[in-house]
TORKERO-765241 format. One record per residue: x, y, z of N, C-alpha, C in turn; residue number from 1. Coordinates in pm, 1 decimal. Atoms other than C-alpha are relative to their C-alpha. Example, Ala and Ser with C-alpha at 12.3 -4.5 7.8 and 13.67 -1.06 7.14 Angstrom:
<atoms>
+----------+----------+----------+----------+----------+----------+----------+----------+----------+-----+
|      n_X |      n_Y |      n_Z |     ca_X |     ca_Y |     ca_Z |      c_X |      c_Y |      c_Z |   i |
+----------+----------+----------+----------+----------+----------+----------+----------+----------+-----+
|     89.0 |   -119.0 |      0.0 |   1230.0 |   -450.0 |    780.0 |     90.0 |    120.0 |      0.0 |   1 |
|    -82.0 |   -119.0 |     -6.0 |   1367.0 |   -106.0 |    714.0 |    -77.0 |    109.0 |     73.0 |   2 |
+----------+----------+----------+----------+----------+----------+----------+----------+----------+-----+
</atoms>
This chain:
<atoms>
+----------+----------+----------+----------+----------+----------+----------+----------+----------+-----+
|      n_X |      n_Y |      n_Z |     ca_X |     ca_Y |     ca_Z |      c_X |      c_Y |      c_Z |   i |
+----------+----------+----------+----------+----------+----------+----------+----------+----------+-----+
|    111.7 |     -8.3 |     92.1 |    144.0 |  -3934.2 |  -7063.2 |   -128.5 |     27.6 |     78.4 |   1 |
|    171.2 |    -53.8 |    -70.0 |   -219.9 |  -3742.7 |  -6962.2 |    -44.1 |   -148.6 |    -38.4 |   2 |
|     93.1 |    101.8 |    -20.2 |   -446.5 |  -4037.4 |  -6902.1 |   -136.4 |     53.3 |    -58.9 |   3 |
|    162.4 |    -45.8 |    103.6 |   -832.6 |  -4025.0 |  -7090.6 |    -63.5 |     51.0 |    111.3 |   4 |
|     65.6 |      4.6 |   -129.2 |  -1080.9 |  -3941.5 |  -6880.8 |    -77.3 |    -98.4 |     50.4 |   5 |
|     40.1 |    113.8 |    -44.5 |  -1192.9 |  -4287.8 |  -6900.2 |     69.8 |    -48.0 |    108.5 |   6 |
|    -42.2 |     55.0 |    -73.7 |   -938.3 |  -4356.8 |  -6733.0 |     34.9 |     95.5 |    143.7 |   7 |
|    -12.9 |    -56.8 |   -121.0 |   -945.8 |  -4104.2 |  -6461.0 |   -107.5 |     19.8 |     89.3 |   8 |
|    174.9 |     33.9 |   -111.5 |  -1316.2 |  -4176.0 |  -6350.4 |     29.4 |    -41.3 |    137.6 |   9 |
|     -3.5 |     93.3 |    -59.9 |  -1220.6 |  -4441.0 |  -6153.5 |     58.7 |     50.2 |    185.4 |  10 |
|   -105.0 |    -11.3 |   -113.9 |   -959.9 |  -4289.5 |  -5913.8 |    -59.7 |    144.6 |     37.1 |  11 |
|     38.9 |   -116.4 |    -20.7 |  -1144.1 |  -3987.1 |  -5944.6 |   -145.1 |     -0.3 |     98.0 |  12 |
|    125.6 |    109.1 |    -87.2 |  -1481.5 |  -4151.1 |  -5801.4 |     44.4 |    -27.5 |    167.2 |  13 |
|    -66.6 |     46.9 |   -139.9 |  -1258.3 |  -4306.6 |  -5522.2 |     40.8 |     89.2 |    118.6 |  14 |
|    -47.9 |    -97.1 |   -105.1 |  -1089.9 |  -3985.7 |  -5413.0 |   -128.4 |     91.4 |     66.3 |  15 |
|    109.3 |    -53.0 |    -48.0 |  -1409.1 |  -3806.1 |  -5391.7 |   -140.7 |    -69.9 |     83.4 |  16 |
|     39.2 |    151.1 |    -93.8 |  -1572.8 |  -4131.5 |  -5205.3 |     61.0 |     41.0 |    129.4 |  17 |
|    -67.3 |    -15.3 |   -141.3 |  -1304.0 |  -4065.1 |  -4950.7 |     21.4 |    130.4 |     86.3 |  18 |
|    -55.5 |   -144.3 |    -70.2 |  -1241.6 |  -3696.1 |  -4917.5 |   -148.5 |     62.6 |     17.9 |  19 |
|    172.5 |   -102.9 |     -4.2 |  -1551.0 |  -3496.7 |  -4798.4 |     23.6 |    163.3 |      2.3 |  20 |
|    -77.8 |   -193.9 |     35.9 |  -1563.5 |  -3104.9 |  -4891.8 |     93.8 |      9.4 |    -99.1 |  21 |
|    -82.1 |      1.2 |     98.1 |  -1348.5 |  -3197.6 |  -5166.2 |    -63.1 |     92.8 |   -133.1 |  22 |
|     45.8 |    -77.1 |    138.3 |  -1314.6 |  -2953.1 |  -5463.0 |     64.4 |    -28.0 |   -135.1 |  23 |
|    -64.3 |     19.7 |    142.1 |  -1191.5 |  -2901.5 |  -5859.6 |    148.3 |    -12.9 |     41.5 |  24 |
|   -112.3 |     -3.5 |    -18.9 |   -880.1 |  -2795.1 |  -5729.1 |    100.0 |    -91.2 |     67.1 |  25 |
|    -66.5 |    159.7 |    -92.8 |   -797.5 |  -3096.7 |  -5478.9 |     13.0 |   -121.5 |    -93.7 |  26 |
|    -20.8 |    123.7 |    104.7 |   -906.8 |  -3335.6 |  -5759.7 |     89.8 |     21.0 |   -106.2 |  27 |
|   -131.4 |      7.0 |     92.0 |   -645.3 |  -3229.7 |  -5993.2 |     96.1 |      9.9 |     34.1 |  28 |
|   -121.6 |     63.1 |    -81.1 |   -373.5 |  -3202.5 |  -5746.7 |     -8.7 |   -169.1 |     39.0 |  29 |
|    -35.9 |    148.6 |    -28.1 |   -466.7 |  -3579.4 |  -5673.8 |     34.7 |    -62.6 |   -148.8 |  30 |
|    -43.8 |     61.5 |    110.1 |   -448.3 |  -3624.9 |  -6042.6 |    117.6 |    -23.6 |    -21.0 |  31 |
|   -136.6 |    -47.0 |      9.6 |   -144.3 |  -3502.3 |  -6087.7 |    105.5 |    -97.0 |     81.7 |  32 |
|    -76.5 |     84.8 |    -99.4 |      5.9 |  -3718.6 |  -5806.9 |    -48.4 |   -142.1 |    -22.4 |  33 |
|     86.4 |    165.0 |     26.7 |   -239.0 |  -4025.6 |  -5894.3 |     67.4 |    -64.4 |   -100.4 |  34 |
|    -54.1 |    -11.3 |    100.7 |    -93.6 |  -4010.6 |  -6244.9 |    147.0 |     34.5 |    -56.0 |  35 |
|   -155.5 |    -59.4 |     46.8 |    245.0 |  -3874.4 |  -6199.6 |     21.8 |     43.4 |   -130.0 |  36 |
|    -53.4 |    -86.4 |    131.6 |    259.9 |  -3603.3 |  -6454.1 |     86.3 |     73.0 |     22.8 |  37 |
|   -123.9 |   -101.1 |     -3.4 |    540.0 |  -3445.6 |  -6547.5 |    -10.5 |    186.6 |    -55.2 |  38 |
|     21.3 |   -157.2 |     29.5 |    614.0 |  -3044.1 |  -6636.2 |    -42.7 |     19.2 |   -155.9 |  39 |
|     20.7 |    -23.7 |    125.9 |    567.1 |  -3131.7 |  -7020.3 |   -165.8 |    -55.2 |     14.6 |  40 |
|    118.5 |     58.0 |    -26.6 |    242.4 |  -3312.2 |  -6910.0 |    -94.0 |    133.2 |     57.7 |  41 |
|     81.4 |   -110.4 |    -57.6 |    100.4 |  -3025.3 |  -6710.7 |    -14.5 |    108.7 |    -93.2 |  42 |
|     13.4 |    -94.1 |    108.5 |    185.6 |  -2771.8 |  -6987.9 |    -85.4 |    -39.9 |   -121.6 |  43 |
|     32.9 |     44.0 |     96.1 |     38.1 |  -2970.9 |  -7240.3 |   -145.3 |     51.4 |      6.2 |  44 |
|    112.2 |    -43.3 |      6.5 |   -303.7 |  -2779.2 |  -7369.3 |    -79.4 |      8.4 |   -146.6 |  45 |
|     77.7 |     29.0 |    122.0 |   -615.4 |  -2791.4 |  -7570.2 |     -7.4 |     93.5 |    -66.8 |  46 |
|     39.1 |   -107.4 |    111.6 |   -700.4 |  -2550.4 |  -7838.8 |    -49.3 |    137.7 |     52.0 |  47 |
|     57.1 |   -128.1 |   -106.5 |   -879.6 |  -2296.4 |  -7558.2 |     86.3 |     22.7 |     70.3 |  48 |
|    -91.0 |    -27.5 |    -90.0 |   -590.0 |  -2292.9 |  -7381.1 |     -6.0 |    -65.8 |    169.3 |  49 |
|     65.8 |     61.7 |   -101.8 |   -743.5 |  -2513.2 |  -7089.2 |    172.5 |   -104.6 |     26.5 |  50 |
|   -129.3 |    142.7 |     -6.8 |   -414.5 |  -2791.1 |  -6964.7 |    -94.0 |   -124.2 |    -41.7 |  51 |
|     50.3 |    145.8 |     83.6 |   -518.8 |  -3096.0 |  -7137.4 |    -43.8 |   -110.2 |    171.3 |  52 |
|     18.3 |     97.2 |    -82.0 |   -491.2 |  -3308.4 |  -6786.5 |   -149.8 |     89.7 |     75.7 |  53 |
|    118.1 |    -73.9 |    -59.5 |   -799.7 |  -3027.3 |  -6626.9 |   -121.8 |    -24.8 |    -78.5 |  54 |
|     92.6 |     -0.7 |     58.0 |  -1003.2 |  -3066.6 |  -6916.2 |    -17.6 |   -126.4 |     19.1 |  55 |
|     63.6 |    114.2 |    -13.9 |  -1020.9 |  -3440.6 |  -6903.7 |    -76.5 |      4.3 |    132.4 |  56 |
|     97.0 |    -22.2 |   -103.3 |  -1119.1 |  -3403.3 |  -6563.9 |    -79.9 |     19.5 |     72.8 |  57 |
|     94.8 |    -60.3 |    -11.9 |  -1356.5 |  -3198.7 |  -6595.2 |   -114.2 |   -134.6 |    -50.1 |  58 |
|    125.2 |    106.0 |     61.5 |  -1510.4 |  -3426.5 |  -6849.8 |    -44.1 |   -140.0 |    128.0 |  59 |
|     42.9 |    154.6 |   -119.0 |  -1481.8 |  -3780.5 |  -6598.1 |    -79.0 |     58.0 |     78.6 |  60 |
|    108.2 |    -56.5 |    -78.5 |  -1648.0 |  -3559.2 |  -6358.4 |   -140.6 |     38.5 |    -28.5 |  61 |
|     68.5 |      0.0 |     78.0 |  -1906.3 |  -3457.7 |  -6586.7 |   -108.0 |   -128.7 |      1.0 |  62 |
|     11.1 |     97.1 |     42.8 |  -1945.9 |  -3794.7 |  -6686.9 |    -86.2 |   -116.1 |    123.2 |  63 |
|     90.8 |     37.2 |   -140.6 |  -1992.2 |  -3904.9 |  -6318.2 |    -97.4 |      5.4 |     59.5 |  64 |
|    113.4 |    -73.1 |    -90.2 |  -2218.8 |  -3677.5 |  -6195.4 |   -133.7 |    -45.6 |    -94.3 |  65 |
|    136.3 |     22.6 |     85.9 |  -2456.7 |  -3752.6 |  -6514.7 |    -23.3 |   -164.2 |     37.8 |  66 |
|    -17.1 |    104.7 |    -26.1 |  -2418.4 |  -4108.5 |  -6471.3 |    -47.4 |    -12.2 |    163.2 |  67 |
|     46.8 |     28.8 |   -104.9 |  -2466.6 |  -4095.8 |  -6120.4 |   -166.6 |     25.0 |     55.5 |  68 |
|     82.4 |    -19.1 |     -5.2 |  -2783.6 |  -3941.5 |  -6155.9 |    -88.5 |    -93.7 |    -85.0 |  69 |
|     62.9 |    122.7 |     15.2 |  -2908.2 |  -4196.2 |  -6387.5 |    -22.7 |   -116.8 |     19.8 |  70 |
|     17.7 |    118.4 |    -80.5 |  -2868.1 |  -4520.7 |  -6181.1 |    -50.8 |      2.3 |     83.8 |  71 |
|    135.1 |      7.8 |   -113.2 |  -3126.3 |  -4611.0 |  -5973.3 |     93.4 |     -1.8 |    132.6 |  72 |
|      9.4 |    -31.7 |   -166.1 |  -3117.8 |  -4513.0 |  -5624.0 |    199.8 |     43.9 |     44.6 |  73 |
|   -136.2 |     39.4 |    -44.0 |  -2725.9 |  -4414.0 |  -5593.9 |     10.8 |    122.1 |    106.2 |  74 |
|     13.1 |    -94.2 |   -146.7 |  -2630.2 |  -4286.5 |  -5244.1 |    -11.1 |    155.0 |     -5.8 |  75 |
|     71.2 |   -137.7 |    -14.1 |  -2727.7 |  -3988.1 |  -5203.7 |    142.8 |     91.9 |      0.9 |  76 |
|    -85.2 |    -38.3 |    -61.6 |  -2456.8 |  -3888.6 |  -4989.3 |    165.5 |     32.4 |    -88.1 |  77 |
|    -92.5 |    -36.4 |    110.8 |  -2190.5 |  -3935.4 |  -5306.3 |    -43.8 |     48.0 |   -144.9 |  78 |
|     17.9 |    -63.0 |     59.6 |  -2386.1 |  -3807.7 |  -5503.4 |    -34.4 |    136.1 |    -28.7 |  79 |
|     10.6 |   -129.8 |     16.4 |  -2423.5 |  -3449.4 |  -5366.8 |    145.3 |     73.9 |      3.4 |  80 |
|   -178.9 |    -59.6 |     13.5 |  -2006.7 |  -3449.0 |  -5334.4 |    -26.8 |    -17.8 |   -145.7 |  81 |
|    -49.2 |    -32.8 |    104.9 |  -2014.9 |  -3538.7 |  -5679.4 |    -50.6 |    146.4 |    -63.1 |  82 |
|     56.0 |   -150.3 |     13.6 |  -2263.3 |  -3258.1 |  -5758.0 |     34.9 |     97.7 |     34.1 |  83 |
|    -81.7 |   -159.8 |    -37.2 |  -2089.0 |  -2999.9 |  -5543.8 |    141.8 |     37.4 |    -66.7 |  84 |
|   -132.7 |    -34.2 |     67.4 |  -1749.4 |  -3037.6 |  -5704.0 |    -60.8 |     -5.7 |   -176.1 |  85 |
|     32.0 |    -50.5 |    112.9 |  -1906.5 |  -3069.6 |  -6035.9 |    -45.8 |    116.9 |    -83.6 |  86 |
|     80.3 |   -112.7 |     70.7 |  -2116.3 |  -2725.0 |  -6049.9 |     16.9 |     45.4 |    103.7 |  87 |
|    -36.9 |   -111.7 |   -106.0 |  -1956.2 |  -2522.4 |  -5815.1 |    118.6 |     84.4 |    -80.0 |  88 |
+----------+----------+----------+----------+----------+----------+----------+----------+----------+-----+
</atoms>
């Protein structure tokens, strides 16, 4: 089962915490492995034709990067990885 993207903040936050130079494409191969999805899981897509597990992803990331910019003072330093994988 795809996970929300509530619930993929978290691990998604962490990996990009740890990996530096990390991109879209690394964070959904860690999904994928974080989450253990299967081939009906990966096929599974939204209405645009997007895979359902990319689009959440997008969103947590989204979600991050806005969020990260509204809490006072948050490191800098994770917050221009989140920014570079977000709008790149």
């Amino acid at each position: 089962m795809i996970p929300s993207y509530k619930e993929m903040m978290l691990p998604i936050l962490e990996f990009v915490a740890q990996n530096n130079n990390t991109n879209r494409s690394e964070i959904y191969k860690f999904i994928i492995n974080q989450f253990k999805l299967n081939n009906e899981d990966l096929l599974q897509r939204i209405k645009r034709g997007t895979p359902t597990y990319i689009n959440r992803a997008d969103w947590a990331l989204t979600y991050l990067a806005t969020t990260a910019q509204v809490k006072a003072k948050p490191k800098r330093s994770l917050l221009k990885k989140l920014a570079k994988v977000c709008f790149l």
